[in-house]
C-alpha positions in Angstrom: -180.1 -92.1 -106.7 -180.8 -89.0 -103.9 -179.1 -88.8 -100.8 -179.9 -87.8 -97.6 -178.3 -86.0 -94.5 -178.8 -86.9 -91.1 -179.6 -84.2 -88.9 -177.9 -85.1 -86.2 -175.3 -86.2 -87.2 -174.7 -84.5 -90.7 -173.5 -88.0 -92.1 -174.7 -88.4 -95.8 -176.3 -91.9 -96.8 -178.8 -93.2 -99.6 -181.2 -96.1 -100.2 -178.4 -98.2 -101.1 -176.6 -98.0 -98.1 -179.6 -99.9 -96.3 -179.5 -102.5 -98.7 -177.4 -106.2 -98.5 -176.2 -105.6 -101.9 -174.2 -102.8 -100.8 -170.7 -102.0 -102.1 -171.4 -105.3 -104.1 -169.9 -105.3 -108.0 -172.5 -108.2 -109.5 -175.8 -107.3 -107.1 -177.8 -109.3 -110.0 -176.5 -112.9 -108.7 -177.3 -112.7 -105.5 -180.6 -114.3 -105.4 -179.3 -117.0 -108.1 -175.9 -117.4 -105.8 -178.3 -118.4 -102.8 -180.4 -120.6 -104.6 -177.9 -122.3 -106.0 -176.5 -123.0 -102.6 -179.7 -123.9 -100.9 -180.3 -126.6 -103.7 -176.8 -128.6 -103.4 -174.9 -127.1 -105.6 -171.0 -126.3 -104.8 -169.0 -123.5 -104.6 -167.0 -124.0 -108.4 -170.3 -125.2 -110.1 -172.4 -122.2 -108.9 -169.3 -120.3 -110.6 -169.4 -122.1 -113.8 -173.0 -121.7 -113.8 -173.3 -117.3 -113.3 -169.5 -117.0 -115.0 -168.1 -116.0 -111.9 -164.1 -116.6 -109.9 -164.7 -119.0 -107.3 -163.6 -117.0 -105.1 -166.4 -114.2 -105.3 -168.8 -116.9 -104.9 -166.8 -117.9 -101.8 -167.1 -113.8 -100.6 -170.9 -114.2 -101.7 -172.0 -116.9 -99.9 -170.0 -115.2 -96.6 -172.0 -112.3 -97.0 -175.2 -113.4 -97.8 -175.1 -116.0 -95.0 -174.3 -113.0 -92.5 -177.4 -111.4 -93.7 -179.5 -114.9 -93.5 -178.3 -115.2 -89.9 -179.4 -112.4 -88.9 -182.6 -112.4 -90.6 -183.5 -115.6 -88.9 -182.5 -113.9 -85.6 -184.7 -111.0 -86.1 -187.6 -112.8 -87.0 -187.4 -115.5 -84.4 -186.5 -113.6 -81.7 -190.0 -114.6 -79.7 -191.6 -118.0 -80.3 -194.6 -119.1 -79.5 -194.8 -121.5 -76.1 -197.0 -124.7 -75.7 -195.2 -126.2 -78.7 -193.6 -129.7 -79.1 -189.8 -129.6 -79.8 -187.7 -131.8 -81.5 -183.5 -132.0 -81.2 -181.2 -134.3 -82.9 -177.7 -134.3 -83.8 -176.5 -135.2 -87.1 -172.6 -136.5 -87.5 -170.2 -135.2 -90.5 -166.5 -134.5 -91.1 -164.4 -131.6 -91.9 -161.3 -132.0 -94.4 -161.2 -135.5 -94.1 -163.5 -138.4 -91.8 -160.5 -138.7 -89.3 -161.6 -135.8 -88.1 -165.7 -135.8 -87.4 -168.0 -133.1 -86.5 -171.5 -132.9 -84.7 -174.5 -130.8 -86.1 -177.2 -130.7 -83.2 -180.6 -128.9 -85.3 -183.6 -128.2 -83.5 -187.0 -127.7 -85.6 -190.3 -127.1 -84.0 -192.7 -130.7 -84.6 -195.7 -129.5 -86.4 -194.2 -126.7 -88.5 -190.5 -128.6 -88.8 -189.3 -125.1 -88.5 -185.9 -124.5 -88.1 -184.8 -122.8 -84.3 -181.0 -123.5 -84.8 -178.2 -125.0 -85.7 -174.3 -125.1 -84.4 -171.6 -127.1 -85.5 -168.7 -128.7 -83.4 -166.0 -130.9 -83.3 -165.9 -134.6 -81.7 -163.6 -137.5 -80.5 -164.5 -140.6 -82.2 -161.3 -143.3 -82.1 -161.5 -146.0 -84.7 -160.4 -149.5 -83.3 -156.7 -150.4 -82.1 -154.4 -151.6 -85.3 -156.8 -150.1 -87.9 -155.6 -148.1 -90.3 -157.8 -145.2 -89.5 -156.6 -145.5 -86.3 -153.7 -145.3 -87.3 -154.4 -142.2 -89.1 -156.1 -140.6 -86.1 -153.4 -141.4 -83.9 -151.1 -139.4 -86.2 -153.4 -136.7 -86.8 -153.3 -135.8 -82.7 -150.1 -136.4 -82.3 -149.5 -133.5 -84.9 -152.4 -131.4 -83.6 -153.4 -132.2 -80.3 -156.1 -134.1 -78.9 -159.3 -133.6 -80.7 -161.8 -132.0 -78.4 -165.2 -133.2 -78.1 -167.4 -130.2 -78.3 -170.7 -132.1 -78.7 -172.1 -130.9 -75.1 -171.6 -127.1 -75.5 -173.1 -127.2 -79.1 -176.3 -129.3 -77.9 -176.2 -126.5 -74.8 -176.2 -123.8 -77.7 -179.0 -124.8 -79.5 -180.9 -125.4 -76.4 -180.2 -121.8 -74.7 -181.5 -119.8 -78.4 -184.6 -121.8 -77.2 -184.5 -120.8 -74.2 -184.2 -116.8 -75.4 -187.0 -117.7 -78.0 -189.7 -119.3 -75.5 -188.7 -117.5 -72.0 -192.0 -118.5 -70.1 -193.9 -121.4 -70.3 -193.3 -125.6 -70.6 -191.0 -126.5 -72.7 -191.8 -129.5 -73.9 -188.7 -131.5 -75.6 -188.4 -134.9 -77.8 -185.1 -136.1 -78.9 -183.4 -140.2 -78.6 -181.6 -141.8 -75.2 -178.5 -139.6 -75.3 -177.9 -139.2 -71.9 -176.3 -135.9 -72.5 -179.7 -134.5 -73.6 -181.9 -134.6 -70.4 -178.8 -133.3 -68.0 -178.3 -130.3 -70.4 -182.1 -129.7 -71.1 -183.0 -129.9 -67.2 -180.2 -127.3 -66.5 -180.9 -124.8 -69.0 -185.1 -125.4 -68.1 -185.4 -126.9 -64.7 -189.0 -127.1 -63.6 -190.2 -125.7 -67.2 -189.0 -129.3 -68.7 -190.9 -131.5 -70.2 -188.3 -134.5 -72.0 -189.4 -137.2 -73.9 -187.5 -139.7 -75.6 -187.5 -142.1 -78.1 -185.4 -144.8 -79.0 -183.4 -144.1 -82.2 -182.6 -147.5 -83.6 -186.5 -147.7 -84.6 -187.6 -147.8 -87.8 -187.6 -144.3 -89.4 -191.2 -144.5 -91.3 -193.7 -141.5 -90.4 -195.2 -142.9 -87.0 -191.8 -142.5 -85.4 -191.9 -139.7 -83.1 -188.8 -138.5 -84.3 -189.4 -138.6 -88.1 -189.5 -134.6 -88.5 -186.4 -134.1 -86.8 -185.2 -137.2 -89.1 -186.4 -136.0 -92.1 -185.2 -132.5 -91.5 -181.5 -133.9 -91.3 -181.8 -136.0 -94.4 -183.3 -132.3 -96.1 -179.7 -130.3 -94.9 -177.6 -133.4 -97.1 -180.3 -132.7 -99.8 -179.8 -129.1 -100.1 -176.3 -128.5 -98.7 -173.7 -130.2 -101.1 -170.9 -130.2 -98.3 -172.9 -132.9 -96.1 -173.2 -135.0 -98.5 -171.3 -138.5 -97.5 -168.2 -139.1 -99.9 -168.3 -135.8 -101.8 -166.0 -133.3 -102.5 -167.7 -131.0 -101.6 -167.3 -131.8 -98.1 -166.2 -128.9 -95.9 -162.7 -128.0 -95.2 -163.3 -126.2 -91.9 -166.2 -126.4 -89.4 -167.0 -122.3 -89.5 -167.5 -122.6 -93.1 -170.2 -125.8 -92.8 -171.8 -123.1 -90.0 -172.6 -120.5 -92.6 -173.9 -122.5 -95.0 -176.3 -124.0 -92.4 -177.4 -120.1 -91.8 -178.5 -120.3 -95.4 -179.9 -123.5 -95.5 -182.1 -122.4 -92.1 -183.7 -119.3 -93.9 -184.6 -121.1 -96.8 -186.1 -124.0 -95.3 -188.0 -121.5 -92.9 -189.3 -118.7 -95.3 -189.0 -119.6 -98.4 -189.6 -123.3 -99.1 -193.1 -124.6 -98.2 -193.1 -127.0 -95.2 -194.6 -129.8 -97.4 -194.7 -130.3 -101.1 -198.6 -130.6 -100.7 -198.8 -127.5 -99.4 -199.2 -123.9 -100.6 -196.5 -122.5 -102.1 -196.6 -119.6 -99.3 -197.2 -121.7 -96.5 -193.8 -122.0 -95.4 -192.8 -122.9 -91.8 -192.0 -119.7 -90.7 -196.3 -118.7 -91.7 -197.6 -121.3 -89.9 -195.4 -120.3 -86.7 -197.4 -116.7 -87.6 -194.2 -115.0 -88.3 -194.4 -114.0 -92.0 -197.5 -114.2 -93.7 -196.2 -115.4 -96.8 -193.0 -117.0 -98.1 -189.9 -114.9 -99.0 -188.4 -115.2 -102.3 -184.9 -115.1 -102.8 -184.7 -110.9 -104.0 -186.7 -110.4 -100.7 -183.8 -112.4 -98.3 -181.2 -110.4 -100.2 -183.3 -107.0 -99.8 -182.2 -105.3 -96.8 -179.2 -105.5 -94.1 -180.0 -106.7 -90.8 -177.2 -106.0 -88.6 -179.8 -103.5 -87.1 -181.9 -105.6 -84.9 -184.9 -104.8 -84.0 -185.1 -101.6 -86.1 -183.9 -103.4 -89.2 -186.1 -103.2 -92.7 -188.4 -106.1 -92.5 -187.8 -108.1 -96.2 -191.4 -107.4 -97.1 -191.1 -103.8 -96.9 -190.4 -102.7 -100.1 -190.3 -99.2 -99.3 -188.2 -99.1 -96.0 -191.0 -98.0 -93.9 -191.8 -101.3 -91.2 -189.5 -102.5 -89.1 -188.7 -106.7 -88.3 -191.0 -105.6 -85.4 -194.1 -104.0 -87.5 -194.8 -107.4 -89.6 -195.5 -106.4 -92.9 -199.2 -107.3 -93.9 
């Protein structure tokens, strides 16, 4: 492999020091290692199945969510206004369901693309003289009061959207959660546009919010850790928010929107952002902790940038 000096620097560097799989010792699983976990298979079994440690899968998945992240940030960093916008949150539980967590995801109505994601913790008491109560009651008496950090992730979601779609109406669908239109209207003022709908109708496909519905149901599909009484529930709330940067890139550039679509007509081509889907080698191609002068995935030969869309 040649190597290169910069000239202003005199540094040496080569092809591979551009690339995700850098200073990696099994490059070749990569792409299997993020299927795997974008399809709801855990940690040990995606192990058992490429003869790796645990462990490395564990290291793996770190990295190459890190990489998706980013990629999804580079991508999206300008989104298209006069688009219909559709939030939920979805409720699971690290370690154990004494102690739940939120999951606000926002997706874009027509494409169901993914904008983001965050992951908190929240406060919900079970009866008095139950004995999950009883549990909970020991739990913060050990650890403190659990916060309720449902607000500022809802707010989090809401200001990427903001950064995404700077000018224009926003216009904004989500339940009765009173939470929603005091956030939304400070973050949007004037720019607002909130509907709501009620969420205890039925969930079939004329219910405004079946995209975002359907969307959540898809993350429990495709990440094992939400799935309700599995083991493979997460252990800590970070961990359930890199997995969520994987899940997020594949349901954006590589899956298509709708199995009766094309298989390159993923969300992210209909928003006009990629002109094709990604497989999983071209996720795992490049590092993106560059920005805006990171190798765009469908660049093969390093030449375009995330910001000269590759045709």
């Amino acid at each position: 492999m040649p190597r290169f000096v910069c000239r202003s620097c005199r540094k040496t560097f080569s092809e591979q020091t551009f690339r995700h799989d850098y200073g990696d010792r099994r490059p070749d699983v990569n792409a299997r290692v993020f299927l795997l976990l974008s399809s709801g298979v855990g940690f040990r079994q995606t192990a058992r199945v490429l003869h790796l440690n645990a462990s490395s899968v564990q290291r793996k998945a770190r990295k190459i969510a890190r990489t998706c992240k980013l990629l999804h940030t580079n991508l999206s960093s300008r989104l298209e206004g006069g688009r219909c916008w559709l939030l939920d949150e979805e409720e699971t539980y690290e370690g154990a369901s004494i102690r739940p967590l939120t999951m606000p995801v926002l997706i874009e109505k027509d494409t169901w693309f993914v904008v983001d994601t965050a992951v908190g913790s929240i406060r919900r008491l079970a009866p008095l003289g139950t004995a999950r109560r009883t549990l909970q009651d020991r739990h913060e008496a050990e650890h403190g009061i659990r916060p309720d950090e449902s607000a500022a992730c809802v707010r989090a979601v809401l200001e990427t959207l903001a950064r995404k779609v700077p000018e224009g109406t926003v216009s904004l669908r989500s339940d009765k959660k009173s939470s929603y239109a005091t956030i939304a209207d400070s973050i949007f003022g004037q720019r607002l546009q909130h509907d709501t709908t009620a969420s205890d109708l039925v969930r079939h496909t004329h219910n405004p919010l079946f995209p975002i519905n359907t969307t959540l149901a898809m993350t429990r599909d495709n990440c094992g850790r939400l799935r309700r009484r599995s083991w493979l529930v997460t252990k800590l709330a970070c961990w359930l928010a890199t997995h969520l940067a994987i899940f997020t890139v594949y349901r954006n550039y590589v899956r298509r929107r709708f199995n009766r679509d094309k298989e390159a007509d993923t969300p992210a081509k209909f928003l006009g952002l990629l002109p094709r889907n990604l497989v999983a080698d071209e996720v795992l191609r490049w590092r993106q902790d560059w920005g805006e002068h990171s190798i765009h995935p469908l660049s093969f030969t390093a030449d375009r940038t995330v910001r000269q869309p590759a045709a």
